[in-house]
C-alpha positions in Angstrom: 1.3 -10.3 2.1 3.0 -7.7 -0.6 6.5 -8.3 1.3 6.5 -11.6 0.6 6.4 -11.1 -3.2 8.8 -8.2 -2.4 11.0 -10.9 -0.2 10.7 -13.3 -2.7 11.7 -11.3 -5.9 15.1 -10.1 -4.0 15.9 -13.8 -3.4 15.5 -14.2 -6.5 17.6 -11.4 -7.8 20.3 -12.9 -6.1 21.9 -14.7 -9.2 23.5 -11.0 -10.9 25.5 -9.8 -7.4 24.4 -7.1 -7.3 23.3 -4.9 -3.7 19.1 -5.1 -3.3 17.5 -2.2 -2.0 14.1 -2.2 -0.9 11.9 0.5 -0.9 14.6 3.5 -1.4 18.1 3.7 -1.6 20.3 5.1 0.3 22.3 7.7 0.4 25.9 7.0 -1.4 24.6 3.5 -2.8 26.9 1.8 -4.6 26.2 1.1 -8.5 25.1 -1.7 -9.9 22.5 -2.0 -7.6 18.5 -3.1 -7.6 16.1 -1.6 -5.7 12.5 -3.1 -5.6 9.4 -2.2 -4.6 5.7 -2.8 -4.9 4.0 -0.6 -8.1 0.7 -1.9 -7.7 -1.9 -3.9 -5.8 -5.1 -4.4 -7.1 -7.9 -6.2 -5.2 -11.1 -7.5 -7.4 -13.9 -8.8 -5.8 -15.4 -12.3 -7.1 -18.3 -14.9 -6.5 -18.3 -17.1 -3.3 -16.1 -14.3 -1.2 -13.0 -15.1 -3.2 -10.7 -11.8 -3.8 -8.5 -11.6 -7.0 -4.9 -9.6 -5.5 -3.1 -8.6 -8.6 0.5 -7.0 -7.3 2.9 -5.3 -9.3 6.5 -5.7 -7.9 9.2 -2.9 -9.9 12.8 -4.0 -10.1 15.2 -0.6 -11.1 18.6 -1.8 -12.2 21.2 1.5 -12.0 24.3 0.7 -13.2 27.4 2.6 -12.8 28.8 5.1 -15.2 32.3 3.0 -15.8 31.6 -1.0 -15.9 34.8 -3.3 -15.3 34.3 -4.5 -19.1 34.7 -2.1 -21.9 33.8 -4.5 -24.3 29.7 -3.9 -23.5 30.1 -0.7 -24.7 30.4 0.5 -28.3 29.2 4.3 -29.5 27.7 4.8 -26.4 25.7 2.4 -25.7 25.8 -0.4 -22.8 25.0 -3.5 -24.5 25.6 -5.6 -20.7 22.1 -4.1 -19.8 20.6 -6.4 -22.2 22.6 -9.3 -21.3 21.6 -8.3 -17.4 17.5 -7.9 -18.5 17.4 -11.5 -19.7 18.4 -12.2 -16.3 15.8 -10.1 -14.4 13.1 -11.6 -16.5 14.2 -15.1 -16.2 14.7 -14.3 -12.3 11.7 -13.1 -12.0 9.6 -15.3 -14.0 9.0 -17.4 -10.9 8.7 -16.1 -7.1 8.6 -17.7 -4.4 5.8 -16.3 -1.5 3.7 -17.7 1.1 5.7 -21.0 0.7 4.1 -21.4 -3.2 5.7 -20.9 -6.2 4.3 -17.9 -8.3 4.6 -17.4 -11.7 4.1 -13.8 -13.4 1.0 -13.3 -15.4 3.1 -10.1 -17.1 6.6 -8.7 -17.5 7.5 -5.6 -18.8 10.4 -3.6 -19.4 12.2 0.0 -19.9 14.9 1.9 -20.2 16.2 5.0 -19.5 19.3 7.0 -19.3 21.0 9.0 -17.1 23.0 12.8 -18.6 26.3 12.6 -16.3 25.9 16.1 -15.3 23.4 16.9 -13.2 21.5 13.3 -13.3 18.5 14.5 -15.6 16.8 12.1 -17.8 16.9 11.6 -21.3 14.9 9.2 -23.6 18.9 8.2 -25.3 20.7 4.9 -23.7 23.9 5.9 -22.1 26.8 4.7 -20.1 24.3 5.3 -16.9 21.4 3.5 -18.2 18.9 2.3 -15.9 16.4 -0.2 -16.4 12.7 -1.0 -15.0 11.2 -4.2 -15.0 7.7 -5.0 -13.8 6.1 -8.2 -13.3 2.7 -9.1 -11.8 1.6 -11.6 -10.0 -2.3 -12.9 -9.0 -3.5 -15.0 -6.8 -6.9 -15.6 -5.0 -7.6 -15.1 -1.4 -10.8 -16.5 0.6 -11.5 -14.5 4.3 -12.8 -17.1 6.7 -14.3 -16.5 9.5 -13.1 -19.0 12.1 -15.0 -17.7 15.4 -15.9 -14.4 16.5 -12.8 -14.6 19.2 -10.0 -15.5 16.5 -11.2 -13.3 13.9 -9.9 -13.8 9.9 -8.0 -16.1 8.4 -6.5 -16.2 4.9 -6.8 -18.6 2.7 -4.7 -18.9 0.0 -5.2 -20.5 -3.7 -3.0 -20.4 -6.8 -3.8 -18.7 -9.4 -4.9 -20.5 -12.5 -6.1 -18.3 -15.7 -9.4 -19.4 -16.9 
């Protein structure tokens, strides 16, 4: 149910080029990469034995420390990670799970930077800047019981805001 959202937002992180990771990354990843993983999931219960699932899904952009184009940088700062965060949120804007088409109710973004020596964070944009984006989905879920033998079954509704 989450890995589709998670399934979803890779293929449609697809468009940048970059390697997807999901979950973690391993060990000598290559940069730029994404890695993307649920934050969040929220269940809220509602009338008639509907459930509200509100997920979270976290897409981490690291990029590397020399990009092919020197033109995006200028005093130290990476200007391609803006051009590249236009993409995430236009990517994931609309994801694609359960066979429906999702859209999210909120995006958010941040930044961060990398020190080169000894990787520990600093609140300045650098050459290895990395970049968060969140988005969250919703989407109600009925449980219906079929028969005692078969057990649940899930049905699912788009999510409309009221």
């Amino acid at each position: 149910m989450v890995n589709d959202f998670i399934i979803g937002a890779a293929s449609a992180l697809k468009g940048p080029g970059y390697p997807i990771y999901i979950e973690e990354i391993p060990m000598n990843f290559k940069r730029p990469c994404f890695t993307l993983k649920a934050e969040a999931v929220k269940v809220e219960p509602y009338l008639s034995g509907y459930f509200k699932e509100t997920i979270t899904v976290g897409a981490e952009l690291y990029m590397s420390e020399t990009e092919e184009s020197t033109e995006s940088y200028e005093e130290g700062r990476n200007y391609r990670i803006a051009e590249i965060e236009a993409e995430i949120y236009e990517a994931l804007r609309f994801v694609e799970a359960d066979g429906k088409l999702y859209c999210a109710k909120n995006m958010s973004s941040q930044r961060k930077s990398q020190v080169t020596s000894g990787n520990t964070p600093s609140n300045v944009e650098g050459l290895g800047a990395i970049l968060l984006v969140k988005a969250e989905y919703s989407r109600f879920v009925k449980k219906v019981i079929t028969s005692e033998d078969e057990g649940y079954m899930e049905e699912l509704y788009d999510y409309y805001n009221l």
